[in-house]
Each structure stands twice: as structure tokens, then as C-alpha cells.
C-alpha positions in Angstrom: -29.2 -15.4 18.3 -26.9 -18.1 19.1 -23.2 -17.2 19.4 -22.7 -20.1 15.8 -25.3 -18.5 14.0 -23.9 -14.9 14.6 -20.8 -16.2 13.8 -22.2 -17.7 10.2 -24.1 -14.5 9.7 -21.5 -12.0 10.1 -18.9 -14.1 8.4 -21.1 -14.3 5.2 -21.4 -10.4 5.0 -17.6 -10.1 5.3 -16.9 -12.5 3.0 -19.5 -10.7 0.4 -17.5 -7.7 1.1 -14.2 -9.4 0.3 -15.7 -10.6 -3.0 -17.0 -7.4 -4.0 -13.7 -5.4 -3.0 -11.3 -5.9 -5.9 -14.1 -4.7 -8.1 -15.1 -2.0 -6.3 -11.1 -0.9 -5.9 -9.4 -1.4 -8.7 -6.0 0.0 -7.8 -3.2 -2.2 -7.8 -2.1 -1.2 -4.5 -5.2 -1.5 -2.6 -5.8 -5.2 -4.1 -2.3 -5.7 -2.7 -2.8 -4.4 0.6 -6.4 -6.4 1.2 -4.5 -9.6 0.2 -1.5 -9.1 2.6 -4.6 -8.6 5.2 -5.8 -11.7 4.2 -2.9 -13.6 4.5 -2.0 -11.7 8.1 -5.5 -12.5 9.4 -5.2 -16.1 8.6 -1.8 -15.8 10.6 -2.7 -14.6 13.6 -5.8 -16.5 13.8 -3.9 -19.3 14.1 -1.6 -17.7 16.6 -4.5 -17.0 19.0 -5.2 -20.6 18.9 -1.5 -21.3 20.3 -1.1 -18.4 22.7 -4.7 -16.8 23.2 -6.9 -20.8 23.6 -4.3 -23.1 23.9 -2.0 -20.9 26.4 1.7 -21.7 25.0 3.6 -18.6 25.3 5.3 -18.9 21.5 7.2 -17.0 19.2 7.7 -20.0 16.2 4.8 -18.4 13.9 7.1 -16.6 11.8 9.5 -19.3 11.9 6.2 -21.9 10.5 4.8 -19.2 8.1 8.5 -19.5 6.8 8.6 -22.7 6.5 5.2 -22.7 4.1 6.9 -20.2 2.1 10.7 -21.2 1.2 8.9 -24.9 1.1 6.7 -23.4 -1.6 9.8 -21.8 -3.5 12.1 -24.5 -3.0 9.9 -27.4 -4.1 9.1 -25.5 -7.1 12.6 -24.0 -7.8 14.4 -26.5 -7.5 11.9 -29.8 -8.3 9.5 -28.1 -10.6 6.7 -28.9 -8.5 3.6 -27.1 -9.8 2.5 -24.8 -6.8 -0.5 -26.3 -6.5 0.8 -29.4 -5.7 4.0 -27.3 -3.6 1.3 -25.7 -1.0 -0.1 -28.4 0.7 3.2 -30.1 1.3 4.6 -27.3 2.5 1.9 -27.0 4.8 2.4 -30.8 6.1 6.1 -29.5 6.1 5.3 -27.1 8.7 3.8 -29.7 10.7 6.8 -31.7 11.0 8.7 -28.6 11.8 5.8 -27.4 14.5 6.1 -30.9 16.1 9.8 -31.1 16.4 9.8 -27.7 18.2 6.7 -28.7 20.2 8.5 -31.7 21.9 11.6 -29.2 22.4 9.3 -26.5 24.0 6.1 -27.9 25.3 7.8 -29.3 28.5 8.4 -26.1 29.1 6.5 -23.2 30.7 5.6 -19.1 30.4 8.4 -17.4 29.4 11.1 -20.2 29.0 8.7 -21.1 26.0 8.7 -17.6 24.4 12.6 -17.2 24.7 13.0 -21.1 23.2 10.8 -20.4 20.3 12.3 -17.4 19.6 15.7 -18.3 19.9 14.9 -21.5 16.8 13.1 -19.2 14.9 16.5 -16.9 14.8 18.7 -19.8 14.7 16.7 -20.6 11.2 17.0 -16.5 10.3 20.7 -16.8 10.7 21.1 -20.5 8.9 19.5 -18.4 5.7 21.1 -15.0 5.7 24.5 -17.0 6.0 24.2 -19.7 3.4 26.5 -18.0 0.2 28.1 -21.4 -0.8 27.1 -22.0 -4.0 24.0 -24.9 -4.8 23.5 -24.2 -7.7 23.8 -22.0 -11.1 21.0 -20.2 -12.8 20.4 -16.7 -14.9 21.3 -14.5 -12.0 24.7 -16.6 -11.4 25.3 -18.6 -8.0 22.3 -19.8 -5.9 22.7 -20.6 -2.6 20.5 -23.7 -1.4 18.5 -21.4 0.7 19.1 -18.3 -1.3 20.3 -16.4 1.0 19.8 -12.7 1.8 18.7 -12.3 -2.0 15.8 -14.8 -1.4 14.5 -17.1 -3.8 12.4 -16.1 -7.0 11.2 -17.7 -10.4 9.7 -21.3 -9.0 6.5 -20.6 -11.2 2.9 -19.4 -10.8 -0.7 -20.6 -10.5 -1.3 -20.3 -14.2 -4.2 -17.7 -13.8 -2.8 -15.6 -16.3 -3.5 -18.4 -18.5 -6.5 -19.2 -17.5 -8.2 -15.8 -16.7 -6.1 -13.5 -19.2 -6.8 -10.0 -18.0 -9.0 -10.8 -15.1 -6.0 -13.0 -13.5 -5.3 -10.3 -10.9 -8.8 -11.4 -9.1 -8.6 -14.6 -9.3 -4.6 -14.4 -7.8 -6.7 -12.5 -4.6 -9.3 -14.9 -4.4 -6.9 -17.0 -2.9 -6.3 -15.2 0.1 -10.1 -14.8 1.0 -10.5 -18.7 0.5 -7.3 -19.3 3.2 -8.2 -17.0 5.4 -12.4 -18.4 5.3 -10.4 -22.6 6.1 -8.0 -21.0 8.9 -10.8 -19.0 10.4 -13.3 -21.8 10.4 -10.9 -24.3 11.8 -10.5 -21.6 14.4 -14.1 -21.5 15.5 -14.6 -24.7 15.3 -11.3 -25.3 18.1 -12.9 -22.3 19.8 -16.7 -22.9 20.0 -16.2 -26.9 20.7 -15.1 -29.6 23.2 -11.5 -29.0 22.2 -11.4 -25.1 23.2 -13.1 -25.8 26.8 -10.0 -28.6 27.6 -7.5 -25.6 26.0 -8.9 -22.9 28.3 -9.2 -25.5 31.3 -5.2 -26.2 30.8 -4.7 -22.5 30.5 -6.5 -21.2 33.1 -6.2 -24.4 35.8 -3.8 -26.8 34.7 -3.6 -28.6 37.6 -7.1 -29.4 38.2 -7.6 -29.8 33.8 -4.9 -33.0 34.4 -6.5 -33.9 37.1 -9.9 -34.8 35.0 -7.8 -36.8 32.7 -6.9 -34.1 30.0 -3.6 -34.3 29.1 -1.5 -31.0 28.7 1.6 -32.1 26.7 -1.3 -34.4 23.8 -3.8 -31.6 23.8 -1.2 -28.6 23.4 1.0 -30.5 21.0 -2.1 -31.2 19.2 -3.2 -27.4 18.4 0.4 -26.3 18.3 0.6 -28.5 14.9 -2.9 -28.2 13.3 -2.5 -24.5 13.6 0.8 -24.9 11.8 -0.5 -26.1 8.9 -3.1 -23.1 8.3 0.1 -20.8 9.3 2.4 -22.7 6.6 -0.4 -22.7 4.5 -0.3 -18.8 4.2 3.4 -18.7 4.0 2.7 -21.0 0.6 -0.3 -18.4 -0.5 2.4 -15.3 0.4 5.1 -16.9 -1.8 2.8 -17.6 -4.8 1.3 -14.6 -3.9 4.6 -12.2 -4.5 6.5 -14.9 -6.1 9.5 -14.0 -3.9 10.8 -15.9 -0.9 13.1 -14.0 1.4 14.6 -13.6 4.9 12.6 -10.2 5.4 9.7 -12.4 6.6 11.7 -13.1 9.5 11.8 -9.4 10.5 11.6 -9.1 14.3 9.2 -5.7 13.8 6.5 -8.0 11.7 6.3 -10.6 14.5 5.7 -7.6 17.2 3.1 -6.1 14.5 1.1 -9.4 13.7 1.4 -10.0 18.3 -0.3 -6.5 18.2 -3.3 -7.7 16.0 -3.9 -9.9 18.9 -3.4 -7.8 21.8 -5.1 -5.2 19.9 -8.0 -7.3 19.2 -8.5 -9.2 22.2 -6.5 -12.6 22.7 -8.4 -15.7 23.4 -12.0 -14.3 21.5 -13.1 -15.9 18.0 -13.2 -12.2 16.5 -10.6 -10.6 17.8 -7.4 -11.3 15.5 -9.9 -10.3 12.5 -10.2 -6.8 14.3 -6.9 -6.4 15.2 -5.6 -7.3 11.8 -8.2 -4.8 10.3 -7.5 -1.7 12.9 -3.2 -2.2 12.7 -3.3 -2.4 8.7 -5.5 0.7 8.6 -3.2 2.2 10.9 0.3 1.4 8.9 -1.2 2.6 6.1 -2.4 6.1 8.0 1.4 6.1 9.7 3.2 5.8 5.9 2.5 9.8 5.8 4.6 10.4 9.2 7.2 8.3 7.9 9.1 10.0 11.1 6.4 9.3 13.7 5.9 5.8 12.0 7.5 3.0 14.0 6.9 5.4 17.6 3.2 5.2 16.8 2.8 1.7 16.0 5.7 0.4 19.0 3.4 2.6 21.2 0.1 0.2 20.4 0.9 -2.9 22.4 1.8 -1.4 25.5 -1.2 1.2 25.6 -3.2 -1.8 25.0 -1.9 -4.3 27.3 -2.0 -1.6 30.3 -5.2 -0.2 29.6 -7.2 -2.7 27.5 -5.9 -6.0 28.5 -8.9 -8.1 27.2 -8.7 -5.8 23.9 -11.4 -4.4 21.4 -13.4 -7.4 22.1 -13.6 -7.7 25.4 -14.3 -3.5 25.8 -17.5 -4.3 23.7 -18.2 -7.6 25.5 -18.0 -5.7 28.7 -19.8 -2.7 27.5 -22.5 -5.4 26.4 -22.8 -6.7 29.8 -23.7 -3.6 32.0 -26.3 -2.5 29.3 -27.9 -5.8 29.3 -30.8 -6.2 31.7 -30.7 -7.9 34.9 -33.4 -11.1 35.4 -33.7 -12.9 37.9 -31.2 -15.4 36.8 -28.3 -13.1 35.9 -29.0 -12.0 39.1 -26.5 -13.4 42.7 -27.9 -16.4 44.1 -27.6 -14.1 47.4 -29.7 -11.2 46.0 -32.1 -13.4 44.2 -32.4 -15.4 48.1 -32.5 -11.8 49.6 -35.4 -10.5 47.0 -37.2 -13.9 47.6 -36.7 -13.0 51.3 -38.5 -9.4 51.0 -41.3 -10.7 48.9 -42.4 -13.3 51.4 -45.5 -12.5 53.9 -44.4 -11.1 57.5 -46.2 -14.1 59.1 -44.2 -17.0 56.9 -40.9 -15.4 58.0 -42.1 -14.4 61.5 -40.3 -16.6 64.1 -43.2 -19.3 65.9 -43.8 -19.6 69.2 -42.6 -22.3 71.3 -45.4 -24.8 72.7 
């Protein structure tokens, strides 16, 4: 089977699965935790494009998914935009912001890229938490422009309580399914494709990639911004989501735990965010009982992983794959296959001739 087709297949049986889930768990809570892993999954999917394909050592996501979600609340809060028409800008929103921090950063290399990103993404943290002027007055009394550490709330809905009555709770997780099935397929497509062999060749030999004519600072500023707009995208689906908006999505402990799903799952592979997303929200959830043995369990993770499964979940099966799988003869060395071809000749084609 053909690495698309597998992909097609097992993506439709997942996919059936996430349209049978809400009615086979109908507690609030659950339907709330499968959506957050929805909208997660979608995140780091796009992250793996950046740091696992594309080979840019950033920290921005959090910073981009932010941007999708007070653009979202904003646009909507302040300009009544229907969030329908408030998702998809602040998607293209992200873009611009992804961009403007790409021609900051992508000159830049390994870790200075890391500590750049990071250091805008808190500079934006900071900016929120310490607007208090007054923009604005509403219900709750004075509104800061960005709402500061209170957040943003009441910029409207998608209207499926209208529309669906008591079944609006399903359709309001449909949506998280449907983002994560566009990020995930623009992801294979990056991977599987063209595009994803000149991202590996400038991550793994940059020298000789530029060398062949593809250009690092086109192609790298080119996947940091069309994965922005997938990770905006889901900041737009969280706010609509949870119809809040606040600075906690800035929190340095959920960018180490969305990095995790990567490591975890295996950066650089199609499936690997997907796992990692899957195995690190069943394991907060199995941690919320050892509140006390909580954040030492999950900070122990990533550094487990990175020392003793670097190529993560993904590559252990990959490689447990390859040493079942039978040798032929063109798996095989060119030097063993010379050296069988060698001992299967006749004595008296390989014996030496006598000289006339």
C-alpha cells in the first residue's frame, strides 16, 4: 500500500471515529476535552511543518494561535463582525504577523531563532496583561483595548443554537474535526510533495539545497506563513469555541506541552503530532488525580523522550518496522549483494587465466 493511500485510509477511520464520538460520549466534559484535542492537533501539526520539515527553530506558535483568537474577539467585540466572517481574517491576520516576524527571524539560525521568537511572543504577553487604560465602556465597566488580564468575552457566536436548538453542542464540535481534517491535509500535502523534499534538503544540507537553486530565506518564509494561517485559524475556532479570549493562552507551560506532542510523537513524520497530541491529552487527564505529582510527571516527558526516543513514537515503530521486514536482494548493500553474486558464480568463471 502506497504511503498516500495509507494515509487516506487511516484518516477516514479516524475521522469516522471523531464523528461518532460526541454521540457515543455524551458528557459535557468529554465533548470538551476531544475538541480542545482537536484544536491542539491542528496546532502542532502546523508547528511540525516549521520546526520538524521546514527546520526553523521557533517559538511564535502561541504568539500566531493568539493572534487568530483576540482577532476573532476583537473584530467581533468591537466591529460586530459575525464570526464567520471574523475567522478567516484573522487567519490572514496571522499571516501578516507570521511574515513580519519571519523577516525579523529568518536571517537568523538554531537557537538565536528560538530565543527571538520567544522573546516577541512575550513582548505581545506583556503588551496585553498591561493594557488597563480604559478603550472603552460596556456592562462589566472599563474595557481595555486588548482586555487585559480579564480577557475579552461577549463578541457573539456561530448561531448553532439557532439553527440546531438542542443538538447545537455537536454541531459547535464539528468544527474542530473539520479544522483539524484542512490543517492536517495541508500538512501531508507540504510533507508527501515537492515542497517537503526542498524543506528537508535546507534542513538537513543547506548548503548544498542553495547550491541547486533552492532558496532558504523564499522557501522557509513560505511555510512559516501558510502554517500560520491554519495555527490562527484554530486560535479563531478556540475563541468561538469558549467564547473567551485571554492572556492564559500565552502560558509558557502550554507551549512546552503542545512542543511535547511533537517530541513525543516524532518531529518531522506526517503522524506523529496526531500521536503525540493523543498520548499527552490522555496523560493530563490521568495526572489531574495526582494533582501533586502533576506538572513533575508531564515536565519529565520531553526530556525522557529526547534522550531516549529522539525520533519519537513514530520513528520506534518505523524502526521496529524495518528489522522485521525481510531482506531482498535490493534492500540488500551493494557490497553484500556484489559479495553474494561473487559466491554464486562457477569456480572456473572467477578462477584467474593463464597467461599465453
Amino acid at each position: 500500500m502506497s504511503e498516500a493511500r495509507r494515509d487516506l485510509f487511516v484518516g477516514l477511520i479516524l475521522l469516522a471515529c471523531a464523528a461518532v464520538a460526541p454521540l457515543a460520549f455524551t458528557d459535557r466534559y468529554i465533548v470538551t476535552q476531544l475538541t480542545l484535542f482537536f484544536i491542539w492537533a491542528a496546532v502542532v501539526t502546523q508547528w511540525n511543518l516549521v520546526l520538524g520539515i521546514g527546520g526553523i527553530f521557533s517559538l511564535a506558535q502561541m504568539a500566531l494561535f493568539a493572534c487568530g483568537a483576540y482577532g476573532t474577539a476583537m473584530l467581533g467585540y468591537y466591529l460586530g463582525w459575525p464570526l464567520w466572517l471574523a475567522m478567516p481574517a484573522s487567519g490572514l491576520l496571522a499571516v501578516v504577523v507570521s511574515m513580519l516576524i519571519g523577516l525579523a527571524c529568518l536571517r537568523l539560525r538554531g537557537p538565536y531563532v528560538a530565543l527571538l521568537t520567544l522573546a516577541i511572543a512575550q513582548v505581545i504577553y506583556l503588551m496585553i496583561i498591561n493594557d488597563t487604560e480604559c478603550f472603552t465602556t460596556d456592562a462589566g465597566g472599563c474595557m481595555p483595548l486588548f482586555g487585559g488580564v480579564r480577557g475579552i468575552g461577549r463578541f457573539g457566536d456561530l448561531g448553532f443554537r439557532e439553527m440546531f436548538g438542542a443538538r447545537f453542542v455537536i454541531a459547535n464540535y464539528a468544527l474542530a474535526p473539520a479544522l483539524l481534517v484542512f490543517a492536517f491535509t495541508f500538512s501531508v500535502i507540504v510533507i508527501r510533495g515537492p515542497l517537503g523534499l526542498a524543506f528537508r534538503a535546507l534542513r538537513d544540507n543547506p548548503g548544498y539545497a542553495m547550491s541547486r537553486g533552492v532558496s532558504r530565506f523564499r522557501y522557509q518564509l513560505w511555510v512559516f506563513a501558510s502554517s500560520a494561517f491554519f495555527t490562527g485559524l484554530a486560535g479563531a475556532v478556540y475563541a468561538a469555541q469558549f467564547k473567551v479570549v485571554g492572556p492564559t493562552i500565552f502560558s509558557f507551560t502550554l507551549l512546552l506541552f503542545l512542543l511535547s506532542m511533537i517530541v513525543v510523537g516524532g518531529m518531522g513524520s506526517v503522524w506523529g503530532p496526531l500521536v503525540g497530541a493523543a498520548l499527552l491529552m490522555l496523560a493530563d487527564e490521568g495526572f489531574k488525580e495526582f494533582q501533586d505529582w502533576r506538572a513533575l510527571g508531564m515536565g519529565l516527558v520531553l526530556p525522557l523522550f529526547v534522550v531516549l526516543l529522539p525520533g519519537g513514537l513514530v520513528g520506534l515503530f518505523k524502526r521496529k518496522r524495518t528489522q522485521k521486514a525481510p531482506m531482498t536482494g535490493g534492500d540488500r548493500p551493494i557490497a553484500d549483494r556484489g559479495r553474494q553474486e561473487n559466491w554464486r558464480r562457477p569456480a572456473e568463471a572467477t578462477r584467474p587465466r593463464a597467461q599465453p
